[in-house]
Structures are given as structure tokens and as C-alpha cells.
Backbone as JSON, one array per atom type, in Angstrom:
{
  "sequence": "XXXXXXXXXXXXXXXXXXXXXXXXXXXXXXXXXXXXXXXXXXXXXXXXXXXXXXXXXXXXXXXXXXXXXXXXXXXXXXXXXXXXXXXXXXXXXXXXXXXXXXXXXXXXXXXXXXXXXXXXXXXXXXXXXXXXXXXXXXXXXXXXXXXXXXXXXXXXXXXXXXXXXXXXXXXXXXXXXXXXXXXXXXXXXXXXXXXX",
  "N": [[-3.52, 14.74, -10.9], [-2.26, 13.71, -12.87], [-1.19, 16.58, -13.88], [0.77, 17.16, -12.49], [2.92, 15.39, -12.78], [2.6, 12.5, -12.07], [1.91, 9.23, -13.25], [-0.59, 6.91, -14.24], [-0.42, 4.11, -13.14], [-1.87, 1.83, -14.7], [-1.23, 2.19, -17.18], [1.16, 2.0, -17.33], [1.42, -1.09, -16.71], [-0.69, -3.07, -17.51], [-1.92, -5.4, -16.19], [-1.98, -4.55, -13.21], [-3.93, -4.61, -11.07], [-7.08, -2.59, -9.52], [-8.32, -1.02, -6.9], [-9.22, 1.31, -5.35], [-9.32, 2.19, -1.89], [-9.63, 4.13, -0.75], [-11.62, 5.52, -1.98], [-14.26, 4.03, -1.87], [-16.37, 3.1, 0.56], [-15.11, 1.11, 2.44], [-13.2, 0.72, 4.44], [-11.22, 2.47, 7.29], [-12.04, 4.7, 7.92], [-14.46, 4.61, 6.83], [-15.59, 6.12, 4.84], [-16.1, 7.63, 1.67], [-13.41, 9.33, 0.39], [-11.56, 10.64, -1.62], [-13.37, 10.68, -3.66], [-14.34, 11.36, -6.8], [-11.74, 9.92, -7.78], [-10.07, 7.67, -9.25], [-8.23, 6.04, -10.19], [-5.08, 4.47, -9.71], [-1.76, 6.03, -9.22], [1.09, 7.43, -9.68], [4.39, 8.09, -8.83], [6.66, 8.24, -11.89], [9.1, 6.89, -11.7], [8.6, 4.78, -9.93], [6.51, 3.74, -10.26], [7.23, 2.27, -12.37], [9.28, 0.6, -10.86], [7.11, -0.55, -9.65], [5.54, -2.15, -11.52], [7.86, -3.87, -12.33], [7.66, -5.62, -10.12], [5.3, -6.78, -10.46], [6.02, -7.92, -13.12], [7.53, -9.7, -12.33], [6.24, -11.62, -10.02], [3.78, -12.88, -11.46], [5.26, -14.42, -13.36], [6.53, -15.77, -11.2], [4.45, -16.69, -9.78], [2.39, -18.07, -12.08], [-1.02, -16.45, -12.89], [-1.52, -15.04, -10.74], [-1.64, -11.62, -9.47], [-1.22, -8.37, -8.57], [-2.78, -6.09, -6.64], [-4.12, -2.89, -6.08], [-4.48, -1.17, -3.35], [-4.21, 1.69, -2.98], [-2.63, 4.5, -3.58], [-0.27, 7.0, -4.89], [-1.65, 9.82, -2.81], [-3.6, 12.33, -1.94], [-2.45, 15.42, 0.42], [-4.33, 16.56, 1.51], [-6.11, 14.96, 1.96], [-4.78, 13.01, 3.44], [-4.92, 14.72, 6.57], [-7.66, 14.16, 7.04], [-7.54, 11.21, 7.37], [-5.5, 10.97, 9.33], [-7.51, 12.32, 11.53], [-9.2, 11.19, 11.46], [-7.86, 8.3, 12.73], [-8.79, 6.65, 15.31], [-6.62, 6.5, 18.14], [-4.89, 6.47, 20.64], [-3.36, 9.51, 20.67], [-0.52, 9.36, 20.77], [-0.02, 7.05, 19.66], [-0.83, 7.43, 16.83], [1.21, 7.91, 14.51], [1.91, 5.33, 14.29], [0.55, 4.16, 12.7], [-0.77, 6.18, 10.89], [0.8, 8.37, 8.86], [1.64, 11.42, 10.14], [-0.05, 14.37, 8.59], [1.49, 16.91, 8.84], [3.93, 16.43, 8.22], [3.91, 14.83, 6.58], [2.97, 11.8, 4.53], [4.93, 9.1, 2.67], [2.8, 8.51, 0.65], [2.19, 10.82, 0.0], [3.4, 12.19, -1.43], [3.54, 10.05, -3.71], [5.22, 8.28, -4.03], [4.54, 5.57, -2.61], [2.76, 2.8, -2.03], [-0.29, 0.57, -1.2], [-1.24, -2.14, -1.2], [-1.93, -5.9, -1.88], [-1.87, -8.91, -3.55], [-3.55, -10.88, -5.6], [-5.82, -13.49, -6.56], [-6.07, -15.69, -9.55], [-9.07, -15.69, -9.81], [-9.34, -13.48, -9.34], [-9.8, -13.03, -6.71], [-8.63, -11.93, -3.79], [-5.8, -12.66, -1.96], [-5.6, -14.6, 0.98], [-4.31, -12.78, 3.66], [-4.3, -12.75, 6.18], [-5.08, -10.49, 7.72], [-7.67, -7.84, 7.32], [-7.21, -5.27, 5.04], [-5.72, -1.84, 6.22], [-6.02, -2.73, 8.95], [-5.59, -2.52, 12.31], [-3.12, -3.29, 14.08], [-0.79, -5.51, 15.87], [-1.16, -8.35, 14.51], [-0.97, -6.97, 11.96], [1.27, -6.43, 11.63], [4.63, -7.01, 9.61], [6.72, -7.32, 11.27], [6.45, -8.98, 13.47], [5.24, -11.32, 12.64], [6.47, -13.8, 13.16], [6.09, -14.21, 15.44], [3.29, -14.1, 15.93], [2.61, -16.52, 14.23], [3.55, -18.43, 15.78], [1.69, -18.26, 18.26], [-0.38, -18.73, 16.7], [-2.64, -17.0, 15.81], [-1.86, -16.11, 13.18], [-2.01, -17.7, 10.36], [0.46, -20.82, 8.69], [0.0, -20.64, 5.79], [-1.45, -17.85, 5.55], [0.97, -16.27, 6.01], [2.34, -17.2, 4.18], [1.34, -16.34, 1.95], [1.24, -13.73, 2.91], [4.1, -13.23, 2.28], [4.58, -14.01, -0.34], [3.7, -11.52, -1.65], [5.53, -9.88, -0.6], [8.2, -11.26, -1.54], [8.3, -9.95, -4.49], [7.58, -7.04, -4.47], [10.11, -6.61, -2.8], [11.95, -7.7, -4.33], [11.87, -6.22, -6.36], [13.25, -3.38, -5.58], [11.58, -2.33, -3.22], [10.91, -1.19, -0.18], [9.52, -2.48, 2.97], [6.7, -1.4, 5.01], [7.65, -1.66, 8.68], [4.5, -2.2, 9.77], [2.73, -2.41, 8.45], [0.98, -5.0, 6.6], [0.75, -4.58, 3.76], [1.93, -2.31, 3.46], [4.03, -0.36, 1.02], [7.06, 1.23, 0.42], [8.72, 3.01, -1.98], [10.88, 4.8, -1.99], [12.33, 6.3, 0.42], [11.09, 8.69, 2.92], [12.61, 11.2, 3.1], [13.74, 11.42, 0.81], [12.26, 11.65, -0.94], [10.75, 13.43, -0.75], [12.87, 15.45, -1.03], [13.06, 14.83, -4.21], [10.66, 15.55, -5.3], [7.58, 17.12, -5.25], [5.16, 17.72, -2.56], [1.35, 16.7, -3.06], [-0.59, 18.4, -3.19]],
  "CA": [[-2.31, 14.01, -10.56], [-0.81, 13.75, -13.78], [-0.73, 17.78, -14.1], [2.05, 16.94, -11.03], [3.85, 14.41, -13.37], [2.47, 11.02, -11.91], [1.35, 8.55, -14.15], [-1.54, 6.27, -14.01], [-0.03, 2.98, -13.14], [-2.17, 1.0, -15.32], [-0.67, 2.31, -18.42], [2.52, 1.55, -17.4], [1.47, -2.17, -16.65], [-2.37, -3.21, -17.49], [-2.05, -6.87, -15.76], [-2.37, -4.54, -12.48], [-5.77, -4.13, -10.71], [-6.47, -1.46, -8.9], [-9.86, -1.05, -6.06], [-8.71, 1.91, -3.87], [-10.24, 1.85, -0.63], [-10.29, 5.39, -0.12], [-12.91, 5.65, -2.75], [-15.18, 3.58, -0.98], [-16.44, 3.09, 2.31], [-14.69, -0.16, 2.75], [-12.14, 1.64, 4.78], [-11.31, 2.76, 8.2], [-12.96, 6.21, 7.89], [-16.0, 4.51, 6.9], [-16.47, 7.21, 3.63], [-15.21, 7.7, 0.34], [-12.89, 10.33, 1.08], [-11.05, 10.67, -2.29], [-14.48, 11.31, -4.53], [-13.76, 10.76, -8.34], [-10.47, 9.47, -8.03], [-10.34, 5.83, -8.83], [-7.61, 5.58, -10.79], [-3.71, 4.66, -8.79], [-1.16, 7.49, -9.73], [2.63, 7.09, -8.59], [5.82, 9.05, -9.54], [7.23, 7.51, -13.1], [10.29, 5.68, -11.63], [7.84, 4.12, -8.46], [5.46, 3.08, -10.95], [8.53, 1.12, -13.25], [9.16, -0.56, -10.33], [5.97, -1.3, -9.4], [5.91, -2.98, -12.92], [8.73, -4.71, -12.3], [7.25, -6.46, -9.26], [3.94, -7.29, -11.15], [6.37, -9.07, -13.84], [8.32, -11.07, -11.28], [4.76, -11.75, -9.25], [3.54, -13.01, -12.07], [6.38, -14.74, -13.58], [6.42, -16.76, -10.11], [3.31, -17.82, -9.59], [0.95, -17.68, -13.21], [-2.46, -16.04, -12.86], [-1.43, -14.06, -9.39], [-1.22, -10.39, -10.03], [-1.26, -7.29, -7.88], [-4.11, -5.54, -6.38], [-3.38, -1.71, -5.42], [-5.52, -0.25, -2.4], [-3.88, 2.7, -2.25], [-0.74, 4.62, -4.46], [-0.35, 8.74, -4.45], [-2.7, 10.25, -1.9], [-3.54, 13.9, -1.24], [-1.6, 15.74, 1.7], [-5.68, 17.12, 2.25], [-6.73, 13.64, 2.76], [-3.68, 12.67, 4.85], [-5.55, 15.04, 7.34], [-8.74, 13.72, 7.03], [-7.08, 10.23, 7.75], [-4.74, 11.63, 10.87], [-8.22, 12.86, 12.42], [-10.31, 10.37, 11.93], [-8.37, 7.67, 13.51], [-9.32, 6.74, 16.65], [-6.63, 6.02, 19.01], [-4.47, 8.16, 21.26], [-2.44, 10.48, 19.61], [0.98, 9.26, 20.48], [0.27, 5.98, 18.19], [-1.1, 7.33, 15.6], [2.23, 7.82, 13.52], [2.4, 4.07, 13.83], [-0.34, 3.77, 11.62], [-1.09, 7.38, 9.67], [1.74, 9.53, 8.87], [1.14, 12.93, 10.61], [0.02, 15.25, 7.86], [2.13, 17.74, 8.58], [5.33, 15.57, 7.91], [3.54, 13.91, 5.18], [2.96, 10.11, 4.33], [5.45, 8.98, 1.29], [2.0, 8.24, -0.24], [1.94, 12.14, -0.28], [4.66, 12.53, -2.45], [3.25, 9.25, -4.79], [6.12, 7.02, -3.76], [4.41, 4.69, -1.43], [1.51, 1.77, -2.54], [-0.72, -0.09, -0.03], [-1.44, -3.46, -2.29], [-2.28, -7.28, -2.09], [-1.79, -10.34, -4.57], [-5.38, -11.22, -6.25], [-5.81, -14.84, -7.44], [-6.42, -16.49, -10.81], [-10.32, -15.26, -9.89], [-9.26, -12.11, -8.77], [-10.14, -12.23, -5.25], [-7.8, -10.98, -2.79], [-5.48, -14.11, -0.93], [-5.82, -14.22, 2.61], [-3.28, -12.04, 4.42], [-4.92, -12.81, 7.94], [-5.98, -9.39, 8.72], [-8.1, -6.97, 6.28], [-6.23, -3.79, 4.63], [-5.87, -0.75, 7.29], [-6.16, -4.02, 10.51], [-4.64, -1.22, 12.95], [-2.73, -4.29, 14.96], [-0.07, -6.63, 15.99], [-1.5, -9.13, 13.54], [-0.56, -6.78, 10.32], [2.61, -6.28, 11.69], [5.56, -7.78, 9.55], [7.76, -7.9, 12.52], [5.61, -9.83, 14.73], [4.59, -12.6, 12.24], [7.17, -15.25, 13.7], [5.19, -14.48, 17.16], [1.87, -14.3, 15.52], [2.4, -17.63, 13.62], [3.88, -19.29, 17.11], [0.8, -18.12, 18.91], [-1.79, -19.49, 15.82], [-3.17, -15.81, 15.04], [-1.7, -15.95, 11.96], [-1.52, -19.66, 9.92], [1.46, -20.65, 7.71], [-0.83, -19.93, 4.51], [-1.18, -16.39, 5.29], [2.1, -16.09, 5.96], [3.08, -17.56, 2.9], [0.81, -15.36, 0.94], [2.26, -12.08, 2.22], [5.89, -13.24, 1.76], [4.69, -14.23, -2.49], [3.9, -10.3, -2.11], [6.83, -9.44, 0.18], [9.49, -11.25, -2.32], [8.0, -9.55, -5.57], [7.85, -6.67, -4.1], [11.61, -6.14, -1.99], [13.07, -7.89, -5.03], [12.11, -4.52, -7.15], [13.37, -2.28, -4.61], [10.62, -1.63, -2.49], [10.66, -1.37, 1.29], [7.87, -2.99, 3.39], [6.53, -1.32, 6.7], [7.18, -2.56, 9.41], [3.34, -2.07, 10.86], [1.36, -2.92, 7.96], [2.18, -5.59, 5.45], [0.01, -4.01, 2.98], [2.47, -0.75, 2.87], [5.3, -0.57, 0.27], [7.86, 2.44, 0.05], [9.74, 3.09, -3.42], [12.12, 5.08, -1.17], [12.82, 6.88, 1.4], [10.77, 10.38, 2.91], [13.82, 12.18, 2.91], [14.44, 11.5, -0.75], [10.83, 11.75, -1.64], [10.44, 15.15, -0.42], [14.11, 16.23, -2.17], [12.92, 14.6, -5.44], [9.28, 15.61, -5.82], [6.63, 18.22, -4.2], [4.06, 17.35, -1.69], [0.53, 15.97, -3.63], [-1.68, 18.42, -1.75]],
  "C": [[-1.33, 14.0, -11.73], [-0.57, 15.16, -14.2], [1.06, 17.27, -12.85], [2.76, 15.96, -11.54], [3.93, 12.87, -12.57], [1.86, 10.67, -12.88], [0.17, 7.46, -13.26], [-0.83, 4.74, -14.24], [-0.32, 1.81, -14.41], [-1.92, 1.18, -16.63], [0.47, 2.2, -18.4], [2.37, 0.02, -17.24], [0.23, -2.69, -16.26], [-2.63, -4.2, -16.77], [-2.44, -6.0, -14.01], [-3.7, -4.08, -11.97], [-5.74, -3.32, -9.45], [-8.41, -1.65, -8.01], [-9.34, -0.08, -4.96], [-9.57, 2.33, -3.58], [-10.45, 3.15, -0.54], [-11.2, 6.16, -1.26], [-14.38, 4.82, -2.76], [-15.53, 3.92, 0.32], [-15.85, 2.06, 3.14], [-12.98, 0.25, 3.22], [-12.03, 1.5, 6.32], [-11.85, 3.71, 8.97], [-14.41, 5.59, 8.03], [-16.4, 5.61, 5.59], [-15.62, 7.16, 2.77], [-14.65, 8.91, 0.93], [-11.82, 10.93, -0.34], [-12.37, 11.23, -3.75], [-14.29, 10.39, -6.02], [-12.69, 9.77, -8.62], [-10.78, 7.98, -8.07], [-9.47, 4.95, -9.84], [-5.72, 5.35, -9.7], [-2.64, 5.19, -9.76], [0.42, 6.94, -8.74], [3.73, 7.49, -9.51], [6.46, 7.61, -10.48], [8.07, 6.29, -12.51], [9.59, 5.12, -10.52], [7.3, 3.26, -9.5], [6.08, 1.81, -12.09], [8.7, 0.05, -12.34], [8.2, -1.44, -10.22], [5.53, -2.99, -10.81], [6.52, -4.23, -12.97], [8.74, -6.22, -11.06], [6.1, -7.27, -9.95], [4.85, -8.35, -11.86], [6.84, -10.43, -12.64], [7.0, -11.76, -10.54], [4.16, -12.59, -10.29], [4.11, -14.22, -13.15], [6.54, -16.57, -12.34], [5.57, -17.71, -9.95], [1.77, -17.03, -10.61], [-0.12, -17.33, -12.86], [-2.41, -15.32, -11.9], [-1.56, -12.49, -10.15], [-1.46, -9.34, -9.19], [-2.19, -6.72, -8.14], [-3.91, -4.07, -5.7], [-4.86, -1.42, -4.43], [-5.57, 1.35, -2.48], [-2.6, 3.03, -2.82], [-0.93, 6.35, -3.48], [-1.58, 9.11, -3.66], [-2.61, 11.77, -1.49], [-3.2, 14.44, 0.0], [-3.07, 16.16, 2.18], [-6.22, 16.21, 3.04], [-6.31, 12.29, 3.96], [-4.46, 13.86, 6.69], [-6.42, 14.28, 7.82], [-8.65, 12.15, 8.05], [-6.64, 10.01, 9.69], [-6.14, 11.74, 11.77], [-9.33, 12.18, 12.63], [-9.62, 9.45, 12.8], [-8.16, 7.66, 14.94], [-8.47, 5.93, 17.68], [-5.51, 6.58, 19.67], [-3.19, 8.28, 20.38], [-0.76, 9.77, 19.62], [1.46, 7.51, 19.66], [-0.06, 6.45, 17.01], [-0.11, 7.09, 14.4], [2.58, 6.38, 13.29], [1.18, 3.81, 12.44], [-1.02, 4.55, 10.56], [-0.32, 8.4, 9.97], [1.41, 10.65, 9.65], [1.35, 14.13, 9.4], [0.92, 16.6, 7.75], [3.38, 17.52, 8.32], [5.09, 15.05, 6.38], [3.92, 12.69, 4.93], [3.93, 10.26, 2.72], [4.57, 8.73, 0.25], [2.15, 9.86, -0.58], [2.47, 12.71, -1.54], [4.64, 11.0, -3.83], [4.18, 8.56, -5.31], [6.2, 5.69, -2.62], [3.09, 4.03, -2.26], [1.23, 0.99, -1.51], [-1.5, -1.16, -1.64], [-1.46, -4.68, -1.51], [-2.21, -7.9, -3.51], [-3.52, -10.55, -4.54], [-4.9, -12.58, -6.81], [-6.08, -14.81, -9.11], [-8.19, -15.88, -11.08], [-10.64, -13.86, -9.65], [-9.73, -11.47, -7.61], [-8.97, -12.21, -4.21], [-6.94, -12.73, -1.75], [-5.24, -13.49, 0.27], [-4.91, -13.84, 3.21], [-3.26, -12.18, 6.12], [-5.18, -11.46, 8.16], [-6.69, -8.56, 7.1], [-6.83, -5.78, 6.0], [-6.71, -2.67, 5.94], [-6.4, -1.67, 8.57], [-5.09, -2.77, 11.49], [-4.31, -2.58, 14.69], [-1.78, -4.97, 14.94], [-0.55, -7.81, 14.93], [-1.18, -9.11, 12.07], [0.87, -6.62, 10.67], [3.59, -7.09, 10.81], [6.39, -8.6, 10.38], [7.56, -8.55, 13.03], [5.43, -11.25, 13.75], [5.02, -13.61, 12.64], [6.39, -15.43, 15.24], [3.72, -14.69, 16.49], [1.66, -15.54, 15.11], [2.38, -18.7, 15.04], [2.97, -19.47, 18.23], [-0.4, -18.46, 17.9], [-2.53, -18.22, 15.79], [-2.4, -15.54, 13.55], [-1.27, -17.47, 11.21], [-0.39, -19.42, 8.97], [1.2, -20.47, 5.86], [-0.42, -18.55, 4.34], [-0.43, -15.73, 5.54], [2.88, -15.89, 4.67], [2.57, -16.67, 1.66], [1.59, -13.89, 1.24], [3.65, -12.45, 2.15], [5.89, -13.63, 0.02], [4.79, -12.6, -2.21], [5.38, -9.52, -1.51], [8.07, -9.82, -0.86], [9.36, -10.28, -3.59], [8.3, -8.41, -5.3], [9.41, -5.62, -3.53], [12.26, -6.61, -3.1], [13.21, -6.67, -6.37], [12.15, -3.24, -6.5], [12.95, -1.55, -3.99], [10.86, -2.3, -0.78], [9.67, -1.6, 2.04], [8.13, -2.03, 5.2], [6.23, -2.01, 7.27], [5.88, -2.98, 10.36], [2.43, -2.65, 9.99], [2.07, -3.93, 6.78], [1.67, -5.39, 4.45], [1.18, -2.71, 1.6], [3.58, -0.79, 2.28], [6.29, 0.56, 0.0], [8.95, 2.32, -1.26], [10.75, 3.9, -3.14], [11.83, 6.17, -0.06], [11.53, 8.62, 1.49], [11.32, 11.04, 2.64], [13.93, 12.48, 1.02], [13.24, 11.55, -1.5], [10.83, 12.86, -1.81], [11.72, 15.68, -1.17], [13.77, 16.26, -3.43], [11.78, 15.1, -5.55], [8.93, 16.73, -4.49], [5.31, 17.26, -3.89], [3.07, 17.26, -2.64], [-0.57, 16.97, -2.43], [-2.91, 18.19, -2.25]]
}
């Protein structure tokens, strides 16, 4: 990754912690699918921001600090992803890029993250990381809260990560509230080469 000029996040800003899922089995695959890798990797000016959210995050509310799942990701394992999951084809793009378009993780301008406590365990978001549902939805949360599938806690927890976050110029999807874009596909793919 860093032959391809990403950096290793945590030397740009050590306060963040990093546990990506696709080096476990604690996933949606169900397998490590990444191998060695177990460090999060993200194009220089992604990774500044990223930074720049950690301070403000941090800054806000003492002892919090950002938890990465998930930064740069191989266009091989964007396959892997696409084919494992399991549910008909014409959702999938709601929930795994279509490898042949490529996820902005591809290009190592996209981070799937959570806020970690003071103890460093993970605050409750109401659904796990990769929840393939109306429940992770951003959009939905004013219906989710109004219907009591989602409480005003774990609301309030992803909007600490949601302000930190959008206030260092990151875009949240609207499907997962996990997923963070440092900009745009279009301008990913102009500025940088695919991560295969």
C-alpha cells in the first residue's frame, strides 16, 4: 500500500485505533479475507483529514477516539465482497460497490469507523458494522427512532461520530453509518489509481 503512496494512518495520528474487520472473521464473509494486512492505509490528504476529525472527536468529548474497521481496500477483495453477499443482485450496490466500478475504499479515500470509549470498547450504534438494513441507514434514523428500533443514545452516539467526521470534510453514506467518503468516486478515480 504504501509502494501506491498511501500512508499508514496511525503515523499520521497515533490516538487512532484501528481493528479491521476484514482481517478477521468478525465480518459478513465470515473469513479473513485481507490476510497480513492489519494495518489502515488511506491516500495522504484522506488520512489529514481523518486526523482532523480524531482532533475535533477528541477535543469534544475527552477519552472518545476513533476506531477504523475498514480504510483502503483491494479492488481483488472488492470482488470477493460483491460475491459473497447474499442478496439479489439488484441491491447489492446498496451495500458493496460493484467491483467493476470500484468502492472509493478502492482508491483509499473511503473509511468504515466507530467512536471507542475511555475503555476502548466500541459505543453502541444500534446495529453491528456491515448490519445490511434499514436500521444502519442514516436516512431512516428519524423513522427508526419514532418506531423504538433505534434509542436516542444510539442516535446520539453516531451523530458524536457524524459531527467529527462531516465537520472535516467527510461525507457519510447514506446506507451505512459506519461509511465515510473523503470525496467523491469521480474525483477519486481522476486523482489516484485503483488499489488492486
Amino acid at each position: 500500500m504504501i509502494k501506491q503512496g498511501l500512508v499508514n494512518v496511525q503515523t499520521v495520528d497515533s490516538t487512532i485505533a484501528v481493528e479491521l474487520k476484514y482481517s478477521t472473521t468478525d465480518n459478513f464473509v465470515k473469513k479473513d479475507v485481507y490476510g497480513d494486512l492489519e494495518n489502515a492505509y488511506l491516500q495522504p490528504d484522506i488520512a489529514k483529514k481523518l486526523a482532523k476529525a480524531s482532533a475535533s472527536l477528541r477535543k469534544a468529548h475527552p477519552g472518545y477516539r476513533l476506531l477504523i474497521y475498514d480504510a483502503a481496500r483491494p479492488n481483488s477483495v472488492q470482488y470477493i465482497l460483491w460475491d459473497a453477499l447474499d442478496v439479489p443482485l439488484r441491491q447489492k450496490p446498496q451495500y458493496v460497490a460493484d467491483p467493476k466500478i470500484g468502492s472509493i475504499h478502492n482508491f483509499g479515500c473511503a473509511v468504515d469507523l466507530t467512536v471507542a470509549n475511555e475503555k476502548g470498547a466500541p459505543l453502541d450504534m444500534g446495529t453491528p458494522y456491515d448490519f445490511f438494513g434499514p436500521l444502519a441507514y442514516p436516512r431512516m434514523e428519524s423513522q427508526m427512532l419514532a418506531q423504538g428500533k433505534l434509542s436516542r443514545k444510539q442516535l446520539a452516539n453516531r451523530q458524536i461520530l457524524r459531527q467529527a467526521m462531516t465537520q472535516a470534510g467527510f461525507r457519510q453514506n447514506t446506507t451505512e453509518w459506519w461509511h465515510y467518503d473523503g470525496m467523491s468516486r469521480n474525483s477519486a478515480r481522476a486523482k489516484y489509481g485503483m488499489i488492486k
